[in-house]
C-alpha positions as CSV (number, residue, x, y, z in Angstrom):
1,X,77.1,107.6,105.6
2,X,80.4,109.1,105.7
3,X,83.2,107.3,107.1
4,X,85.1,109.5,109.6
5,X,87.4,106.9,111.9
6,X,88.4,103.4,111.6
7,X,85.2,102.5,114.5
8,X,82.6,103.4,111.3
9,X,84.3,100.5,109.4
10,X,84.1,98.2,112.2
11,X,81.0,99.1,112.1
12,X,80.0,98.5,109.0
13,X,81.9,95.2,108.5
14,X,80.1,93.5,112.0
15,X,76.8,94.2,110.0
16,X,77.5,93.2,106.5
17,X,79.9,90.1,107.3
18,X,78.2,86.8,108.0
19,X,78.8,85.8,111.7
20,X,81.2,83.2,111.0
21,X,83.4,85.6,108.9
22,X,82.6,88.7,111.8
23,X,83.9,85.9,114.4
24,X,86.7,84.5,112.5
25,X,88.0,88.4,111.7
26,X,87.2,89.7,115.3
27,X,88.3,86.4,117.7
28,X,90.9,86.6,120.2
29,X,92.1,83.6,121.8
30,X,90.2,82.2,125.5
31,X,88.5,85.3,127.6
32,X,90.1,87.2,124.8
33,X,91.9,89.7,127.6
34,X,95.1,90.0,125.6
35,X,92.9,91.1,122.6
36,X,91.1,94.1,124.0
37,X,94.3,95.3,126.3
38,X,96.1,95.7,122.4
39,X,92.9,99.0,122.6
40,X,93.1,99.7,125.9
41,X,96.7,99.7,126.5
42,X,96.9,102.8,124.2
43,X,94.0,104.8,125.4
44,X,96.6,104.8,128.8
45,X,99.1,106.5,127.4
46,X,99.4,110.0,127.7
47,X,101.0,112.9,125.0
48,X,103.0,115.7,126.4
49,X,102.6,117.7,123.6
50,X,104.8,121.1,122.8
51,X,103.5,124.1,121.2
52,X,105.0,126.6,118.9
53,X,106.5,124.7,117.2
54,X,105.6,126.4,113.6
55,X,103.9,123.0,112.0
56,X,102.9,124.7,108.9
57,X,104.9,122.1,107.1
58,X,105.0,118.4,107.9
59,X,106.5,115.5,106.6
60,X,105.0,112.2,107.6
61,X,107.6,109.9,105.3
62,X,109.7,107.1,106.7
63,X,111.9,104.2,105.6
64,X,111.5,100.1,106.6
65,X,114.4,98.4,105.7
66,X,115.9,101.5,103.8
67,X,112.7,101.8,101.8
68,X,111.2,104.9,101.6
69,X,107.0,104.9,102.6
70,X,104.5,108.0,102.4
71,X,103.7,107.4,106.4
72,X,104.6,104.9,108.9
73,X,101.7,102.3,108.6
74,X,102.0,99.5,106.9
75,X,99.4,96.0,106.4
76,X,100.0,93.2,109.0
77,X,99.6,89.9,107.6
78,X,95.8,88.8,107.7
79,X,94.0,85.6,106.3
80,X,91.7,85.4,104.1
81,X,90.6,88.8,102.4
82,X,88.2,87.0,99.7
83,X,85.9,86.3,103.0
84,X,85.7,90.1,103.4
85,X,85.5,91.1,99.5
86,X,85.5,89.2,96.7
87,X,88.8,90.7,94.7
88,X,90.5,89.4,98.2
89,X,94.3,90.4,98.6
90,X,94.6,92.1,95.3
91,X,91.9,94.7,96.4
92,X,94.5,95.1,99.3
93,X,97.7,95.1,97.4
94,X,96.3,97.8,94.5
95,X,95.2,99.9,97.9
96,X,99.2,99.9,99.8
97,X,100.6,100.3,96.0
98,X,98.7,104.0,95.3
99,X,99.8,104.5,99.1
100,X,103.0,103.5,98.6
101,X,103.0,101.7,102.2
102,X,104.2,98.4,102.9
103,X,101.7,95.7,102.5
104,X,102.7,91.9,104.5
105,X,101.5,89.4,102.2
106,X,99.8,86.7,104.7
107,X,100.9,82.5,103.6
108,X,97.4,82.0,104.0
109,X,96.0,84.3,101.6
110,X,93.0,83.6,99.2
111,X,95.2,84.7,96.0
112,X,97.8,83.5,95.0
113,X,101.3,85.3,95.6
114,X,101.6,85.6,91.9
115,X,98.2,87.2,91.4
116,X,98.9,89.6,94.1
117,X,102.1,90.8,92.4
118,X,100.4,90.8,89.1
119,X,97.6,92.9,90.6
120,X,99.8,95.2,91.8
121,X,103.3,95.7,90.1
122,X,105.0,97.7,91.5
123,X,103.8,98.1,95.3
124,X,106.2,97.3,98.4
125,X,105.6,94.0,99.7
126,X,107.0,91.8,102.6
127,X,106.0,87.6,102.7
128,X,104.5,86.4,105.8
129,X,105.7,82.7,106.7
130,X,105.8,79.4,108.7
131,X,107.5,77.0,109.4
132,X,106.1,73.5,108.4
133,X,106.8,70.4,109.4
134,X,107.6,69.4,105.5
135,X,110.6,72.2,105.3
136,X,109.7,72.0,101.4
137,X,106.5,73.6,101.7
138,X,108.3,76.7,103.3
139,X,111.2,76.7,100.9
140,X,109.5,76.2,98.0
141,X,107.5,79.8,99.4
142,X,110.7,81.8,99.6
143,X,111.8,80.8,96.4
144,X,108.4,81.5,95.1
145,X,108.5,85.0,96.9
146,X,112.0,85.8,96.3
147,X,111.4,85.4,92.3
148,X,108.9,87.5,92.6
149,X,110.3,90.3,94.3
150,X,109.0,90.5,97.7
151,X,111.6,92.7,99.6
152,X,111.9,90.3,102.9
153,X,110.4,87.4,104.9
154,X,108.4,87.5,108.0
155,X,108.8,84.9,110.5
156,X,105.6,84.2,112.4
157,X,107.4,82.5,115.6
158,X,104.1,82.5,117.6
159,X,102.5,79.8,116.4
160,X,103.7,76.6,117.5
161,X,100.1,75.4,117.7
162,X,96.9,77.4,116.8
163,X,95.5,79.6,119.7
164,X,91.8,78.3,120.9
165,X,89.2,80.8,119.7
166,X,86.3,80.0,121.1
167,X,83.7,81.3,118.3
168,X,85.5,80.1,115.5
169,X,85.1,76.1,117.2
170,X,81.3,77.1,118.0
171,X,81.2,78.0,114.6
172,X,82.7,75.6,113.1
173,X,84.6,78.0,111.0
174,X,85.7,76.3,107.8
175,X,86.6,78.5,104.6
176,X,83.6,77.9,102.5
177,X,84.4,75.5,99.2
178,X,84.6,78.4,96.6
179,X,87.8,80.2,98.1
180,X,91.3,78.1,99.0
181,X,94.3,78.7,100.6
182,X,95.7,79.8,96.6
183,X,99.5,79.2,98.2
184,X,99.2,75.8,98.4
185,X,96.8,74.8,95.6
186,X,97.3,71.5,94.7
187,X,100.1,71.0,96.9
188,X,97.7,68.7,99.8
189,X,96.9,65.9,99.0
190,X,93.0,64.6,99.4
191,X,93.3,63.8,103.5
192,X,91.1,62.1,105.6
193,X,92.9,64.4,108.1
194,X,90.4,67.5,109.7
195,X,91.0,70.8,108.1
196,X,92.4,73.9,110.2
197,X,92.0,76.8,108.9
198,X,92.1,75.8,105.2
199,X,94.8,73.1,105.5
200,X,95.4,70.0,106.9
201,X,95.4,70.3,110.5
202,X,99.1,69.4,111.9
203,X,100.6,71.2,108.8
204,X,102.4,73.3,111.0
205,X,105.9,72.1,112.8
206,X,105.6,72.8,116.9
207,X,109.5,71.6,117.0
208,X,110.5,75.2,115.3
209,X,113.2,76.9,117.4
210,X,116.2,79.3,117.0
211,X,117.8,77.1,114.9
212,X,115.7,77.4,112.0
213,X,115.9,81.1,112.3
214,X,119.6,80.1,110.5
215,X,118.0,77.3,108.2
216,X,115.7,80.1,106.3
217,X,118.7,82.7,106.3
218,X,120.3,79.9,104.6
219,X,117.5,79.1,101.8
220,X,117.6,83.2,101.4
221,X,118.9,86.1,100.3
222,X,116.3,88.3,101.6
223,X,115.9,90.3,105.1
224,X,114.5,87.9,107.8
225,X,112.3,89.5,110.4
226,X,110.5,88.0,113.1
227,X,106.9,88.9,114.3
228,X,106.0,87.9,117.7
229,X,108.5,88.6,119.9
230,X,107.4,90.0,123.0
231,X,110.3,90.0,125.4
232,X,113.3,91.8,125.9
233,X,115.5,88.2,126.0
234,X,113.9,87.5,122.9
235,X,114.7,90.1,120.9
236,X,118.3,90.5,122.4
237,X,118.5,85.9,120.6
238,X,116.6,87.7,117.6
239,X,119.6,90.6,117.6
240,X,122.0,87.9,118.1
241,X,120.7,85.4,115.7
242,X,121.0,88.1,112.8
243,X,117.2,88.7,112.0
244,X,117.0,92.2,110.5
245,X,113.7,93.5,112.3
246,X,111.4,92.4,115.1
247,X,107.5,93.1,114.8
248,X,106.6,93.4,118.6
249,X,102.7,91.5,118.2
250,X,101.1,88.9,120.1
251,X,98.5,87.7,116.9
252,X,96.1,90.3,117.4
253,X,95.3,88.8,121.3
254,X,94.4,85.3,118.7
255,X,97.6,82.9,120.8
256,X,98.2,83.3,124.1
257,X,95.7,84.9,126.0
258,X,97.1,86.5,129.5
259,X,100.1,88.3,127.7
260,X,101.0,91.5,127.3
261,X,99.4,94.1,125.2
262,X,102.0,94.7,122.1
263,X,102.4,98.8,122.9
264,X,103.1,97.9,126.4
265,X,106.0,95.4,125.4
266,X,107.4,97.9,122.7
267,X,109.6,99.9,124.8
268,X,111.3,97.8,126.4
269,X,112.3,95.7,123.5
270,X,113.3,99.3,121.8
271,X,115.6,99.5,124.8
272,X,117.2,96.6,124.4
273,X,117.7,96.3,120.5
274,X,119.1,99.7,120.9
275,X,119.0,100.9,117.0
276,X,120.8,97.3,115.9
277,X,118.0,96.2,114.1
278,X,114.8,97.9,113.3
279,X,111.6,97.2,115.5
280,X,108.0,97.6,114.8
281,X,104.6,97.0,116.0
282,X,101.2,95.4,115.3
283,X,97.7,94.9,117.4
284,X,95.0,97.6,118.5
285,X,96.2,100.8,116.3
286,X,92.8,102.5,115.5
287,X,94.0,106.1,114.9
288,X,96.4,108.5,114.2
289,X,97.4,109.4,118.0
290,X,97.8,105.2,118.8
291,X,100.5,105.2,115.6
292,X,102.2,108.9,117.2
293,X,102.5,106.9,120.4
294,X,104.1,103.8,119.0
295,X,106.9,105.5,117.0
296,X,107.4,108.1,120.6
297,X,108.1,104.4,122.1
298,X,110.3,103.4,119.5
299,X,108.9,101.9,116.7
300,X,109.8,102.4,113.3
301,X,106.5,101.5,111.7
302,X,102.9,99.8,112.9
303,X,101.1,97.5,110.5
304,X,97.3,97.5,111.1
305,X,95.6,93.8,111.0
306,X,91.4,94.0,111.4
307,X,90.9,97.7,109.8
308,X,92.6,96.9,106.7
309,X,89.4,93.8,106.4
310,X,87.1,96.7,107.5
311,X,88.1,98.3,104.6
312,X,87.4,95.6,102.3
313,X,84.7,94.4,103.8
314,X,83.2,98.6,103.2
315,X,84.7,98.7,99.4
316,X,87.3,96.1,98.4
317,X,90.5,98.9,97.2
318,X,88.6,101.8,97.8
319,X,87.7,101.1,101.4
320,X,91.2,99.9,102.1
321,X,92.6,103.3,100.7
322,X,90.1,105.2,102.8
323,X,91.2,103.7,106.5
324,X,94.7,104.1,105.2
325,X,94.0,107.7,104.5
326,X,92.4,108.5,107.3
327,X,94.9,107.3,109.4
328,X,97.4,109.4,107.5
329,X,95.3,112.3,108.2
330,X,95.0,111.6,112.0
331,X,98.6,110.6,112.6
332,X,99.5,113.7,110.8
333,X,97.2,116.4,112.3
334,X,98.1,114.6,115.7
335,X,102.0,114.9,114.7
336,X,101.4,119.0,114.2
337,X,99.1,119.4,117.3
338,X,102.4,117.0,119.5
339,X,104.6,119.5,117.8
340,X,106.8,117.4,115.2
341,X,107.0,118.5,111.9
342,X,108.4,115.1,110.7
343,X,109.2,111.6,111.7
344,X,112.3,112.3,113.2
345,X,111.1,114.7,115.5
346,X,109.0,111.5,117.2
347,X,110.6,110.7,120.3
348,X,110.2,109.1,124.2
349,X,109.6,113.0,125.3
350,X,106.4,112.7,124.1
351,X,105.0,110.2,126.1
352,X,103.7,111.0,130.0
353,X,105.7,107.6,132.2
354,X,104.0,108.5,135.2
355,X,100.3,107.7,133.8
356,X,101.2,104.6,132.5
């Protein structure tokens, strides 16, 4: 069957994923509201796009963090690729290297930071982190990470405590005994204490504030961006605090259910950052047109969480390079048909207010 848009690869993985692994991938947090808002929230946006424009010749490169990428898409951190395929996050990584995209390295991954790199050389890579309540744990990450090479940190602020996903406690979900959390190998001790989400429940420190922001710019060299901001007074602290990039996301709907959808908080935040710091964007991009619309509000880039598993899921690298390439082809053709031969182009003239 050929694949023709990311849905096919959703597709595909809900069939050929065992329920618990489809639940896990797919759960949003209570009614799951927040979750399927991320999709809708873009299908109410509306394009206002201009015509002869001569598009004969576009351009879809960009820069994060004054890297150059081949389009503005990027991989949001997500758990756990061996459930989806068995080569896991080097599958992933080998896929954003040939794209030369930025690939967010998730703490929890099923390889090891050091196979990832070694699987993948020379690709672009950010590290995903939290804060635990044994600071060592985190530090001795970033130092891990920065030895390494990874080009910047990403502060997951939106987890004090884990979201309640229904299926996955119906389910049980527990990863099964052949795959580990390869970060933290022999770093847990044998516990007594229930497992969440492949290590000891409790692991992660609810007392994390502003003030820590500081503590990991001072354990650091690197860039220190934050993902899960989704209010304009929180990004103003985050400006103020001297974090280097916001990712607008609220977990891919998997925290607090009820808030906003992450497009819908986007433009405001833009508005208030104004250019000081670079902002992007994660949750319910499923085609070219969603990642035109998030760059017309503002965004530098949008990373892509569930489609990147669907990929792997439909065949490990291969699959991943596929939805990465389709999306390239969609955002671009939707680019020519708006109007904008490049990135810069891309502004808030593009997008219709009064539908919204």
């Amino acid at each position: 069957m050929a694949m023709v848009c990311l849905t096919d690869f959703e597709e595909y993985a809900k069939e050929h994923l065992s329920k618990a692994t489809w639940d896990y991938y797919a759960a949003g947090a209570d009614e799951c509201c927040t979750r399927d808002d991320n999709l809708l929230a873009y299908k109410r946006i509306r394009l206002r796009p201009r015509i002869l424009r001569d598009v004969s010749v576009s351009d879809t490169r960009t820069t994060v963090q004054g890297t150059e990428i081949s389009f503005p898409v990027g991989i949001a951190p997500t758990a756990f690729h061996c459930l989806a395929w068995h080569e896991g996050e080097t599958a992933t990584a080998r896929a954003t290297e040939a794209l030369n995209i930025c690939y967010i390295t998730s703490t929890y991954s099923t390889c090891s930071v050091e196979e990832i790199v070694a699987a993948a050389p020379n690709g672009y890579r950010w590290f995903q982190l939290y804060v635990y309540r044994d600071r060592k744990l985190s530090e001795q990450l970033v130092h891990r990470v920065e030895g390494l090479g990874y080009k910047a940190l990403v502060l997951t602020v939106d987890v004090p405590y884990t979201g309640k996903r229904r299926n996955d406690i119906r389910n049980q979900f527990k990863l099964p005994p052949h795959l580990k959390v390869k970060n933290f190998e022999g770093v847990f001790q044998e516990t007594t204490v229930p497992e969440e989400y492949g290590i000891p429940a409790n692991t992660l420190d609810p007392s994390i504030s502003w003030k820590d922001v500081y503590w990991l710019q001072s354990i650091t060299r690197l860039p220190v961006i934050i993902k899960g901001i989704l209010t304009k007074e929180d990004a103003e602290l985050a400006v103020e605090h001297g974090v280097q990039g916001i990712i607008v996301s609220n977990h891919g709907g998997r925290q607090l259910d009820g808030g906003p959808a992450s497009i819908d908080a986007l433009a405001d935040i833009v508005d208030t950052v104004q250019g000081r710091i670079e902002v992007y964007v994660d949750g319910g991009i499923r085609t070219g047109s969603d990642v035109l619309k998030a760059l017309a509000l503002g965004a530098r880039c949008v990373f892509i969480g569930r489609p990147a598993v669907w990929g792997l899921a439909y065949k490990g690298e291969e699959g991943v390079r596929e939805v990465l390439q389709i999306l390239n082809d969609e955002f671009r053709l939707s680019m020519a048909l708006s109007g904008c031969r490049n990135v810069a182009e891309i502004n808030r003239n593009l997008i219709q207010f009064s539908k919204l």
